[in-house]
NUKETI-138069 format. One record per atom (N, C-alpha, C): z, x, y negated; residue in one letter. Coordinates in steps of 0.05 Angstrom, whole numbers, plus 5000, padded with zeros to 4 digits. Atoms other than C-alpha are relative to their C-alpha. Last residue first. Layout:
N
ZXYa ...
This chain:
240
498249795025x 225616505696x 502549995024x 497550094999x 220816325752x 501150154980x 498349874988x 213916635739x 501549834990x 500649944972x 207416155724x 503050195018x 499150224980x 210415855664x 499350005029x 497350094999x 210816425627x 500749865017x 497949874970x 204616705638x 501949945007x 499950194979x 201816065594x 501550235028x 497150044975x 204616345534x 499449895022x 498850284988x 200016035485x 501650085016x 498049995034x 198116825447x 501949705018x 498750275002x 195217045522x 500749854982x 500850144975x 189317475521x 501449754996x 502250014992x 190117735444x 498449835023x 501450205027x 196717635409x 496150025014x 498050175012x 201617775477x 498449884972x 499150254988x 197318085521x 502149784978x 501750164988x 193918515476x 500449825020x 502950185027x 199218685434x 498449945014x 498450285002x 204218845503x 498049884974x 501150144982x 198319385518x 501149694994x 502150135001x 199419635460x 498949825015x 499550195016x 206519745463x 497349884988x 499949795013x 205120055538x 500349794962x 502749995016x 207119595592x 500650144964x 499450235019x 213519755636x 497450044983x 500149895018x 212720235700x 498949764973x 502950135017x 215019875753x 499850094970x 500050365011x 220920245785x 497450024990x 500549835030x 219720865840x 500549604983x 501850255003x 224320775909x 497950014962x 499850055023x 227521415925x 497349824989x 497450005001x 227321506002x 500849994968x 499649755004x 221121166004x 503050104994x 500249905029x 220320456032x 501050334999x 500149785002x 218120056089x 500550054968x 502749765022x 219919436085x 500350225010x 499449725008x 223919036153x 497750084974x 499949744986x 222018366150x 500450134994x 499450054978x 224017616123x 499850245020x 501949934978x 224217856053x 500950025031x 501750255002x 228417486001x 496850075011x 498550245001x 235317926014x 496749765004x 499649994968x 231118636028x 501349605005x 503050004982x 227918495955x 500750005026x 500250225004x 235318345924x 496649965009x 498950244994x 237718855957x 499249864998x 500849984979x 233119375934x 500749825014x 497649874987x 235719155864x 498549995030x 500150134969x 230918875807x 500750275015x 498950234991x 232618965733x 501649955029x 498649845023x 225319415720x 502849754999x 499649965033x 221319195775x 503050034992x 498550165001x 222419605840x 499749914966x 497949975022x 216220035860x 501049645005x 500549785018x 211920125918x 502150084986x 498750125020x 216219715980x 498950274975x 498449945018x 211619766024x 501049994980x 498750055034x 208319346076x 502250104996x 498950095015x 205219656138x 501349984976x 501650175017x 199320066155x 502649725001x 501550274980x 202520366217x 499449804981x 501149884979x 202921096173x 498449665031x 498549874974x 204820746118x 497750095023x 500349724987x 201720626055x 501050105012x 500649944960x 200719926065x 499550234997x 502649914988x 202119685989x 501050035028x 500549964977x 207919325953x 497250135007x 502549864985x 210119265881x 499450045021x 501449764996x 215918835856x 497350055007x 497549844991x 220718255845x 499350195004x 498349915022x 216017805813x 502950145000x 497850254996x 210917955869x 501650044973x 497249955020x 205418445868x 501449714998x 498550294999x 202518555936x 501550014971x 497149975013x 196819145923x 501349675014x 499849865023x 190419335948x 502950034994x 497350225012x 189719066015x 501050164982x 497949935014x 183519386046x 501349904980x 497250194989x 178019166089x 501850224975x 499250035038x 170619546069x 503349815005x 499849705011x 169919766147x 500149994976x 498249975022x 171719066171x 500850334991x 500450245012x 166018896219x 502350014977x 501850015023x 165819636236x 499849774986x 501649835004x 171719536280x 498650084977x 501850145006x 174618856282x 498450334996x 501850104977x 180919046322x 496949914995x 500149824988x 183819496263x 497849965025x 502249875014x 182718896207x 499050195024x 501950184980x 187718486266x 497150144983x 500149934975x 193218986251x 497149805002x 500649764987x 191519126179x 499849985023x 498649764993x 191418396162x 499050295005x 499049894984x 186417776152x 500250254987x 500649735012x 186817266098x 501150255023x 502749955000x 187116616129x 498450294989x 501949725022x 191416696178x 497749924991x 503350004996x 195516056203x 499250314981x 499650184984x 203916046203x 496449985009x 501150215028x 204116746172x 499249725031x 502750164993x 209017146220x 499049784980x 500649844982x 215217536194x 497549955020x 499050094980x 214617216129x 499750175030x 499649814993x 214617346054x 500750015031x 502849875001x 213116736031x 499850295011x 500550284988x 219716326059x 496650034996x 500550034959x 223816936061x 497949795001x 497250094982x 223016885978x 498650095025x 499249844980x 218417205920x 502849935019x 496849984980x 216516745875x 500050065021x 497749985019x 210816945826x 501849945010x 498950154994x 206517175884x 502949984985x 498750135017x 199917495867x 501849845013x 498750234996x 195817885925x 501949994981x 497350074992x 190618385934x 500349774989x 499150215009x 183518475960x 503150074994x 497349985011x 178718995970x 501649804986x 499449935025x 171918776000x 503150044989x 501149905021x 169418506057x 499550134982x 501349894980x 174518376112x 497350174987x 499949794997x 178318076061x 499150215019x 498849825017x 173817636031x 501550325007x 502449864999x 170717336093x 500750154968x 501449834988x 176817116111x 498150154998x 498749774997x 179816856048x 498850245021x 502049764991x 173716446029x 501250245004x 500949875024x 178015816021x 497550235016x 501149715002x 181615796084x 498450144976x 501649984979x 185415086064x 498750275004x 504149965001x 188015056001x 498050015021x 499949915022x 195614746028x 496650044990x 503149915009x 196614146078x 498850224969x 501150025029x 203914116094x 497250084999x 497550105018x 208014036163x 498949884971x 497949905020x 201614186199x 501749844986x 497850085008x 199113926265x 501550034968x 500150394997x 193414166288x 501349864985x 502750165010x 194114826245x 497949805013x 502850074983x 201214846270x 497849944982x 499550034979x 206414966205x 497450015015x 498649964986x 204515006135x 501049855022x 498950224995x 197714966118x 503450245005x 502050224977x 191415456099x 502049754998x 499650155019x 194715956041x 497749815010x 500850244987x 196216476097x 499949854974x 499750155024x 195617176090x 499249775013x 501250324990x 196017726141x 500749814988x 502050145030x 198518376096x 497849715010x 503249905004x 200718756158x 498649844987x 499949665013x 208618606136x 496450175002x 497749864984x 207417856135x 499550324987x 500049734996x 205417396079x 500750225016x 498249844972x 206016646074x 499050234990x 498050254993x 203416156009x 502350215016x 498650024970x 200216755980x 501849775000x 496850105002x 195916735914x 500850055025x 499150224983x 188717155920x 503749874984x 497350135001x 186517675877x 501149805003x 499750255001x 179317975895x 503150034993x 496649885003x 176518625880x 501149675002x 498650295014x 168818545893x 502650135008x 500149835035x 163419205908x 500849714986x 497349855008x 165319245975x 500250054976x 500049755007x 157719056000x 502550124989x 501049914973x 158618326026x 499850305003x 497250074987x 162118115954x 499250135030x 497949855007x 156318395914x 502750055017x 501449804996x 150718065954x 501650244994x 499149834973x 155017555962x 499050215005x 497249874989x 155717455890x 500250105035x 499549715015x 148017285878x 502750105012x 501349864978x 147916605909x 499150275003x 497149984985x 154016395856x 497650125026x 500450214985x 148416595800x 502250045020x 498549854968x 150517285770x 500149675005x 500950244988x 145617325704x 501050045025x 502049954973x 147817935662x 500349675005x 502049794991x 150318095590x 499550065032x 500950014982x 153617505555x 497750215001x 501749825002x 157517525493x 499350045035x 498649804981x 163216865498x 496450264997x 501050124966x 162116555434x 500150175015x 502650075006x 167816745383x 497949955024x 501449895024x 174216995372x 497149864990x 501649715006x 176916535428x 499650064975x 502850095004x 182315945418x 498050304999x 500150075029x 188616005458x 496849984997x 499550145015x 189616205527x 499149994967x 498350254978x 187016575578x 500649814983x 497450075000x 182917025521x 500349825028x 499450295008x 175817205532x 502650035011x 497450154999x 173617865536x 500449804992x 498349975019x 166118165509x 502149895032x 499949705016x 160518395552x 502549984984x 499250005027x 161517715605x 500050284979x 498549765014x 157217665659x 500750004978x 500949755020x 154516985675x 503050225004x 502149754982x 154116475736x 499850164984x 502750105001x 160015995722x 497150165019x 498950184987x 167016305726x 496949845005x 498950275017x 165416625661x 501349805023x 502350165009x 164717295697x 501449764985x 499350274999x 168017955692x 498049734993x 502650115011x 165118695710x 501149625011x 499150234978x 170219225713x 497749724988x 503550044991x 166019845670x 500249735023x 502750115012x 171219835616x 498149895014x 502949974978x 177320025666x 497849774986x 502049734983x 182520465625x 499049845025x 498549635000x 184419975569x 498650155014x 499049955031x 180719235549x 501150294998x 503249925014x 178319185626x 500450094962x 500949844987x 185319255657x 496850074983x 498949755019x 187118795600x 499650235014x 500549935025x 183018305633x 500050224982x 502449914999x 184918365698x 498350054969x 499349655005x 192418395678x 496050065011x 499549895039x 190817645635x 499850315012x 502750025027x 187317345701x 501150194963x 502949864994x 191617575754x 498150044976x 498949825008x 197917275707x 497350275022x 500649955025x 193716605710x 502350394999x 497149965013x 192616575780x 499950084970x 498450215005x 187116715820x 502050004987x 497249984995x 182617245801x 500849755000x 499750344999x 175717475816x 502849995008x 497549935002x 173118295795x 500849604996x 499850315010x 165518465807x 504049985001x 500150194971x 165419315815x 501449584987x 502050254998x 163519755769x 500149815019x 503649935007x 168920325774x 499349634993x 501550244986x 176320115817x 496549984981x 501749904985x 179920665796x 497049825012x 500749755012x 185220265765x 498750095017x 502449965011x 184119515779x 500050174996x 500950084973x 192119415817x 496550094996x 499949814996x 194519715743x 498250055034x 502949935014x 192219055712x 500450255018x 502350114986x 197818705758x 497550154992x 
């Protein structure tokens, strides 16, 4: 997940999900210093703060980012978002609104949130610690996070649009295809093309030699393991 933040400069950085939140972190702790995290409140943080356990010390604050502030950032392409996915299709149209009819729905989930105006905005990807047919879908039942195909129809109104990464606990995905559908990047380390074609409702695109997920470095595992996380809470976000 931290690797989804490479390149990515000075720019605001908002994650759902606790395994968002530890690789954004450690993204900032290795090769991207200048990523710019907040307390969740209205400040900039200069130091890191753990996910779990007890901090080092008070959090070190170096800017003032009021919530009427962020759009200024978020409206300009200079936010990295990391959403959850209920649904998902192959042009990265995200749904974590309802399932079924949005008269009607089967299930009431987060509702649109600020997906739309997120990704149309600003670079976004996507966290989904279980990877089945049932998130992974050949149509999302409501969009709230719009797609490549419907980004395409919006012209200039989605000239900052782009779908960073899908990482799932089965793999890597992007839209580096030619018709901006979802690929299969890498296979984590384990995981069998099969068993990604088995718990995805559409065709992937993928390369004729698929690359695996390249495994964290033994430092990197020290700072997730006695630094960000020490309580273990990633744990309980992926299926064992």
């Amino acid at each position: 997940m931290a690797d989804a933040f490479r390149g990515d400069g000075e720019i605001l950085v908002s994650c759902f999900g606790t395994v968002p939140a530890i690789g954004a972190r450690l993204a900032r702790l290795t090769f991207a210093p200048d990523l710019l995290l907040t307390d969740g409140i209205a400040h900039l943080l200069a130091d890191v703060q753990p996910v779990s356990g007890k901090p080092s010390g008070d959090p070190v604050i170096e800017g003032w980012l009021p919530f009427r502030a962020v759009f200024d950032l978020l409206w300009s392409g200079r936010r990295h978002v990391v959403m959850m996915a209920s649904q998902i299709d192959r042009f990265g149209n995200h749904n974590f609104a309802c399932i079924g009819p949005h008269a009607r729905p089967k299930a009431q989930l987060l509702g649109m949130r600020g997906a739309p105006g997120n990704t149309v905005s600003h670079p976004t990807s996507y966290w989904v610690p279980a990877h089945t047919a049932k998130v992974f879908v050949e149509q999302v039942d409501v969009v709230s996070g719009v797609g490549y195909d419907r980004a395409a129809k919006l012209g200039a109104g989605a000239r900052f649009h782009e779908i960073r990464r899908v990482v799932s606990n089965l793999g890597v995905f992007d839209f580096a295809t030619d018709d901006r559908t979802m690929r299969l990047a890498s296979l984590h380390p384990g995981v069998t093309l099969d068993d990604v074609r088995a718990a995805t409702s559409f065709p992937l695109a993928t390369d004729a030699d698929v690359a695996t997920t390249r495994e964290p470095t033994a430092e990197e595992l020290r700072l997730i393991r006695d630094v960000l996380d020490p309580e273990r809470l990633r744990d309980r976000e992926v299926p064992s």
